[in-house]
N, C-alpha and C positions, 0 to 999 in steps of 0.2 A: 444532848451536847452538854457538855458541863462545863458552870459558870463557877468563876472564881472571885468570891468576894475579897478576898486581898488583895486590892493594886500593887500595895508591897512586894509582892511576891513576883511580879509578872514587870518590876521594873529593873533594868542593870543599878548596880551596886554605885554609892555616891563616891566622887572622885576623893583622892586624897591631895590634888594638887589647890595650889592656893588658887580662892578665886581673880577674874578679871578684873583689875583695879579702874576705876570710874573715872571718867573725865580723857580727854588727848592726850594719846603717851607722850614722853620728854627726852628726843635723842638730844647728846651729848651734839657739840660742835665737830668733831672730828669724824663725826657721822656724812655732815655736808661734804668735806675735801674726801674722801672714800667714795660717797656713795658717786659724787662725778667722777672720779676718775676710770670707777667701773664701769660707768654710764660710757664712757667714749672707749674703753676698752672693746667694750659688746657692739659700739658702734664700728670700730676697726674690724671686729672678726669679721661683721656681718658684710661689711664692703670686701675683703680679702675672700669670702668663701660666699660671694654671693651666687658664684653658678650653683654649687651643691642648694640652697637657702631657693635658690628662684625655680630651681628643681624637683624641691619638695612641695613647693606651695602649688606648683604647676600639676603636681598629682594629685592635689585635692581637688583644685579645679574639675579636673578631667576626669578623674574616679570617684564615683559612688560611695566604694567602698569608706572613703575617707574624709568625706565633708565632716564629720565631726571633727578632725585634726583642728578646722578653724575655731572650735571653743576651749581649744586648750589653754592654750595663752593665758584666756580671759582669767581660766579657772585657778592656773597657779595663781594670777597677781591677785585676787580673790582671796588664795590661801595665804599669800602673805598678808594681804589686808586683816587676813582673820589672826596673825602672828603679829602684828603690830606693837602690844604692849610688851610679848615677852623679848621681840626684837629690841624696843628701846632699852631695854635693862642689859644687852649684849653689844660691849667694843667691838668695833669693828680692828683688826689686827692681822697683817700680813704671816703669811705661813709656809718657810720658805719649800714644808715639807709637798707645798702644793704644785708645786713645779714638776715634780716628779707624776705625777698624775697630768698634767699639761702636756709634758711628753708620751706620756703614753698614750693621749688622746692624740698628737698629731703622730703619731707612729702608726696607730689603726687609721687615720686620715691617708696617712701614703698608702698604705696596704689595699687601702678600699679605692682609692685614686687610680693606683697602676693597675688593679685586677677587673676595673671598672663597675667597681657592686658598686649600686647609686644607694645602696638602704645605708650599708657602712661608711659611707662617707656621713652622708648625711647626718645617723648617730655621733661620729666622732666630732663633728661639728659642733651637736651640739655638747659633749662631753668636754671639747675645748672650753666653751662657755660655761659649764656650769665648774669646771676647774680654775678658771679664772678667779669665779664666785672664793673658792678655797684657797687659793694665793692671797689675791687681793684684799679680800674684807675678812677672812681666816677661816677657821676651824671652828670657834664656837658660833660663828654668825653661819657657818654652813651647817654644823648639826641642827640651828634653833630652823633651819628654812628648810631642812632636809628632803619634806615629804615632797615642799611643791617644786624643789629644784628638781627630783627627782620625776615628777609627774610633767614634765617638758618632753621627756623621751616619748610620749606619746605621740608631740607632732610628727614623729618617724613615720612613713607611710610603710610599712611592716607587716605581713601577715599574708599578702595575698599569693605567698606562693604556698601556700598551702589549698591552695583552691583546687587543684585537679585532686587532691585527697579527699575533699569535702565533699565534691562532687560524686566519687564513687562512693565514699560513705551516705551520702544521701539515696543516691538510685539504691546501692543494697538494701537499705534502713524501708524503702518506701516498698521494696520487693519485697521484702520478708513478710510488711506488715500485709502485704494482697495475699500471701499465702498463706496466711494466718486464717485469712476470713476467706478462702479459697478461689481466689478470682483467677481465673485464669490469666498469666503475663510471661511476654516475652523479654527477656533484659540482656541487652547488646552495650557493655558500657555504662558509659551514662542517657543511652535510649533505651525510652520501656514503652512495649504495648500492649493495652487490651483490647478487648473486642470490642469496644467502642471508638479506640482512636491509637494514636502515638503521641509520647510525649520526651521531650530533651528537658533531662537536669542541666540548664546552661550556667553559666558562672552565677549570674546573679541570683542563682537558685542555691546557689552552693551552702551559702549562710557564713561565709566567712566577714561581710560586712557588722554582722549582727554580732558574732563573736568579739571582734573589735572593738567593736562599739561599748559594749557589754564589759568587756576587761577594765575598757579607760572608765567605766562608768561603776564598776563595781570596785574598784582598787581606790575612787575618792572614797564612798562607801563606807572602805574597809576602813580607810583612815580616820574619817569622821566617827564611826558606831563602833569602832572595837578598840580596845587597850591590847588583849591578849595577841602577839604574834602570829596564835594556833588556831586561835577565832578567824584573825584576818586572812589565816592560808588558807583556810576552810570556805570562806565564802569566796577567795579565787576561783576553786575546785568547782564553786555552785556554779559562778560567774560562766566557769567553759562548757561543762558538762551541759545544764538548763539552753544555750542556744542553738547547742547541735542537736536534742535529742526534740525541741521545740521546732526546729528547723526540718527536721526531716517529718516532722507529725503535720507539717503544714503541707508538704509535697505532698505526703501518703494521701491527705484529705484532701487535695485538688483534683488528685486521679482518680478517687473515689467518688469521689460527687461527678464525674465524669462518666465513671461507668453506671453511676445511678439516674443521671439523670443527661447531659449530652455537653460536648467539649466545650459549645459558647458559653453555657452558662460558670462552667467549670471555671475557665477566662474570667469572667465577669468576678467573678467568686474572687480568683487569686488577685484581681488588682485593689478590690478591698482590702483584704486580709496583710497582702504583701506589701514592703515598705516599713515608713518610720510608726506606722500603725500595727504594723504587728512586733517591730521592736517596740513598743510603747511598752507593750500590753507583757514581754517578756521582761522586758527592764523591772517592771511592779512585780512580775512572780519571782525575780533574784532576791530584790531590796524587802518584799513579804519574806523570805523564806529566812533574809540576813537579822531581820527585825525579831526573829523570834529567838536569838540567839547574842544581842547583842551587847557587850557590857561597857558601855561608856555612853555620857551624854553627849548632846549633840553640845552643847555651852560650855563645856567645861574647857580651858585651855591647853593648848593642842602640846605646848611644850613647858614643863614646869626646870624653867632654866635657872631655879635655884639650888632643885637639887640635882640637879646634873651639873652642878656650879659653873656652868655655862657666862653666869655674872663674874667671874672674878677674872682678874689682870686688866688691865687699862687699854687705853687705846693706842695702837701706833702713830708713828708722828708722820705728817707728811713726806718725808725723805722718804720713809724705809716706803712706801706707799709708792715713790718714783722707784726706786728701785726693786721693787715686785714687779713693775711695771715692766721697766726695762728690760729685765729677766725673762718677763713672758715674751716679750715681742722677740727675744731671740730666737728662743724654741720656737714660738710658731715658724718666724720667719725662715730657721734653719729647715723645718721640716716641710716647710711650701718648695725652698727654693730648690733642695735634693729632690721633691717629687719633679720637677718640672725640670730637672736635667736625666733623671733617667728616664722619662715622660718623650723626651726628643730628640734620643739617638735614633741614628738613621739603619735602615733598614737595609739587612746583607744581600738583599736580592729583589728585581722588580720580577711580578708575574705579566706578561705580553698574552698569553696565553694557555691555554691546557692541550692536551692530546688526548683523544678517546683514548682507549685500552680497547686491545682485540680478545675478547673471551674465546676463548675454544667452544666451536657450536654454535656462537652466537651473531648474529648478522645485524650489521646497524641498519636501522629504520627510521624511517621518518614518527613522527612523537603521531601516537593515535587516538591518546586517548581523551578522557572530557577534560575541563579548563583545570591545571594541574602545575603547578609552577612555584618551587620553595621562593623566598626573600630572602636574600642575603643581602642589604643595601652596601653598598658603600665595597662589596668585594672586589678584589684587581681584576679577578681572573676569575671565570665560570665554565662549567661544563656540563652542557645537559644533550645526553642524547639517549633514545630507545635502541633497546635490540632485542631481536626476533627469532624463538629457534619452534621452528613449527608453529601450532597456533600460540604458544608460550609468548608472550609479550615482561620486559622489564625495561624500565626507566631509570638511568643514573645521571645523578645531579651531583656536581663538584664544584665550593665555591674556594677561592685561596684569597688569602690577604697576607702582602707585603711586612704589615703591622699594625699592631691595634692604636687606636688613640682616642681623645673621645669624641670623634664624631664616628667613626667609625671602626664597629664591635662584629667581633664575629657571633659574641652570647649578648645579647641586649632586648629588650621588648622589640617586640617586630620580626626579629629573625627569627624566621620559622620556617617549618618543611609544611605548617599545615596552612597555604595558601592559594588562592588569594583567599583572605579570611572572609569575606563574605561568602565565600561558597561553603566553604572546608568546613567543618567543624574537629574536634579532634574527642574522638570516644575513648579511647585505650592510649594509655602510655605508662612502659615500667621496663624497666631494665632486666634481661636477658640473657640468657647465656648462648652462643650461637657458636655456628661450624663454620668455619669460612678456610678454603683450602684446607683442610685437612686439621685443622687446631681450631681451638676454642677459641671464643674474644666475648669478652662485653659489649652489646649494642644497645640503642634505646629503639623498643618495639612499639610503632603507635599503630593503629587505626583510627582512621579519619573517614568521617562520611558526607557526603554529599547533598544525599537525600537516604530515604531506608534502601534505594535501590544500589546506588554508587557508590560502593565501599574499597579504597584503598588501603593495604596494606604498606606501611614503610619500616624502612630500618636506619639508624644515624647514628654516626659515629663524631667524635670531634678529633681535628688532629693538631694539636700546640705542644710545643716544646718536645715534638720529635716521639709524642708519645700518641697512641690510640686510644679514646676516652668516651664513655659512654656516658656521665655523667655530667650534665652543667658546670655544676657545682668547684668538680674535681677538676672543671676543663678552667675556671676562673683561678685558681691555685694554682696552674702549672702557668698560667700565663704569668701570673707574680714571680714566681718563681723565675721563667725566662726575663721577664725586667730586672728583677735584683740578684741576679747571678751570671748573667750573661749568655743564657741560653738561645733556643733557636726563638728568632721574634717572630717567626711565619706563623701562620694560622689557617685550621679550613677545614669544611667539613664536608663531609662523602655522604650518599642517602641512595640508598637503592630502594622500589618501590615498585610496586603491578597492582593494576585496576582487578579484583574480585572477578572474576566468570557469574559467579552467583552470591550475592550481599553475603550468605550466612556461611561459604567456606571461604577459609584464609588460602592467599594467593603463595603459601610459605615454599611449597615443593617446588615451582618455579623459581622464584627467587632466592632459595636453595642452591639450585641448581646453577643459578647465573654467578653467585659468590661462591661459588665451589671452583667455576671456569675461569673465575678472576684470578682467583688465588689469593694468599693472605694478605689482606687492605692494609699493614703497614707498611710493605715493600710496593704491592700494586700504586697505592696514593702515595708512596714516593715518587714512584716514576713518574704519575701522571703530573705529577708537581715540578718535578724536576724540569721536566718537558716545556714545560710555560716558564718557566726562570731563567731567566738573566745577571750576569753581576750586575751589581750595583756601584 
């Protein structure tokens, strides 16, 4: 191994910014009347947008994934702390061009309100706030605080819809590595077995926590140890890449010591390994990896706001400071009050009920098979019945809603086809191209299992704003759309579905067959909608 007797060499280059001046910085007076007004500013947002605020905090609680959200806070007011002296050298000065950014922030606030994404709200929330920061106390007081305003976005609880990707990336990642070293393995999804057991990549296997975790932890990092932009993009890069390829080398080695030696101790194994203990031990190989690469000390000051002449022009006077004020509470308040009038128009029709549909061939039957029942809370109207053509068995489920609001979503956590969720798990889901009556459509194709024996096939569609839609995503967009243009406000979604004859063939030719007898599901889910509708 070769030693290098030059520390010189092996240390980042010294800063050129001027050093940290000694003693308690010295804000100006017109710091005082500023800094409270922004103080009751942030107090008002947070009373006005406390359901989104009481929302996010509530998924740290309750997700894993996100308890770190509660050390963020701590960590900006930390970095302002560490911004302290070059802050005192920076008026604070209203900026009217910050308004315009206040609007754009509650403009994504209604967008994310009406389509009911609780991530979007949430961010624009806090985007209102940290635009506030840029009205109120101005432009050079937001560039000198930049990184830690900007390091708030972290409390966004973000990322975990990426988890059914991770999860397939993982089972692949841990299959390839048993092929490698020839072990025999069956892989169904995200189940894998060897000859010594079976195993489910379940969510908290996914490693999307760690990822997470990892970003907010490696973007201070970046801040702290890099000058270069290209330095700091690079250890992003490390940041993602190191806990999925970490992530799935912990999987590989749980099933492996499984097949070397037996499943309990396997267990025993993953509950050491797993956890803030094996992101400990990831977090040290990112910040090793960034350390060898770094050009900035960790003492040098984080913003030299002389030459960014951040110091120059004076402070504004308390008027213009009322009236930045004023200014914002418009906007926000204009863009609360338009959300919560197109929020509670009333709906062109009640659903009372649904109507089967008679498939050609197909015979309604009583529901046969094991505990199997989507969630759609809060729907008007439901429709679930089997039918039977020979021994062929399928299952259609139809939920409708009058209208969305926020208590109740046709697309929200919970509503799912894969239920009751202690039983179900969901192995397969990806959008597909399918026949139905004779034309093509988009569907979302899951498999869901039970146990290794009990395997259901499903298929879902969503139907808002008069449109058939396979995607989430695209089904939250057209609901926006139906709010801000006056579209159709109805909602609901169709799922056809049959229990497996045997776990390892799909139930597709049957339930082929049953969407073949329906006929095309934009006119069939018309009618059955139609049928349950009433004016209103």
């Amino acid at each position: 191994m070769r030693h290098d007797d030059n520390p010189a060499a092996a240390t980042p280059p010294t800063s050129p910014a001027a050093p940290t001046p000694a003693g308690p910085p010295r804000f100006s007076s017109a710091w005082r009347t500023y800094g409270l007004i922004w103080l009751a500013t942030v107090a008002a947002l947070l009373v006005l947008f406390r359901a989104d605020v009481m929302t996010m905090v509530a998924k740290w609680e309750n997700d894993e994934t996100f308890g770190h959200a509660y050390m963020i806070l701590p960590i900006a007011l930390w970095l302002v702390w560490m911004r302290r002296h070059e802050l005192a050298q920076v008026e604070p000065r209203p900026w009217a061009w910050g308004l315009v950014a206040v609007a754009g922030s509650m403009a994504l606030w209604v967008i994310g309100h009406l389509a009911r994404v609780a991530f979007v709200e949430q961010f624009a929330v806090l985007f209102v706030i940290q635009s506030s920061i840029l009205t109120i106390l101005g432009l050079n007081v937001t560039r000198t605080l930049l990184f830690p305003i900007a390091y708030l976005l972290f409390m966004v609880p973000f990322g975990d819809q990426i988890v059914p990707q991770m999860q397939d990336f993982t089972a692949h990642f841990s299959v390839q590595m048993l092929h490698l070293l020839e072990i025999p393995v069956y892989h169904d999804g995200i189940f894998i077995s060897i000859p010594t057991g079976d195993f489910e990549v379940a969510v908290a296997c996914s490693g999307v926590r760690f990822i997470i975790a990892m970003v907010a932890v490696g973007s201070l990092y970046a801040n702290l140890a890099f000058r270069s932009p290209w330095r700091r993009a690079l250890l992003m890069v490390v940041s993602v890449i190191v806990p999925i390829i970490a992530n799935g080398f912990r999987a590989f080695g749980i099933i492996y010591i499984a097949y070397k030696t037996d499943n309990e101790y396997a267990v025993g194994v993953d509950h050491i390994v797993y956890g803030w203990v094996f992101f400990s031990i990831v977090m040290m190989a990112v910040l090793l990896i960034g350390r060898t690469f770094s050009d900035r000390w960790i003492d040098e000051p984080a913003v030299d706001v002389a030459a960014l002449g951040l110091n120059r022009g004076g402070a504004g006077t308390p008027a213009q400071a009322a009236r930045a004020l004023a200014l914002l509470a418009m906007v926000v308040g204009a863009g609360a009050t338009y959300a919560y009038w197109i929020d509670h128009r009333q709906a062109d029709v009640r659903y009372s009920g649904l109507a089967a549909p008679s498939p050609a061939g197909w015979t309604p039957a009583t529901f046969a098979g094991t505990e199997w029942k989507p969630v759609f809370n809060g729907a008007n109207a439901e429709l679930f019945q089997s039918y039977r053509n020979g021994d062929a068995r399928v299952d259609l489920y139809v939920a409708a809603f009058d209208r969305q609001h926020d208590d109740v979503e046709l697309i929200a956590f919970g509503q799912t086809a894969v239920a009751p969720a202690e039983l179900w798990t969901r192995a397969m889901d990806q959008a597909r191209t399918l026949t139905i009556g004779g034309r093509t459509t988009t569907g979302a194709v899951m498999q869901i299992n039970r146990s290794r024996t009990i395997v259901r096939d499903v298929w879902q569609w969503y139907w808002v704003n008069g449109k058939l839609i396979a995607d989430p995503y695209v089904a939250k967009i057209e609901t926006l759309k139906a709010k801000l243009f006056g579209g159709d406000m109805t909602a609901a979604t169709i799922i056809i579905s049959a229990e497996r004859r045997e776990a390892t063939v799909p139930a597709t030719a049957e339930m082929q067959h049953f969407a073949d007898a329906l006929g095309p599901v934009e006119p069939a889910l018309a009618s059955i909608l139609k049928s349950g509708a009433r004016p209103q």
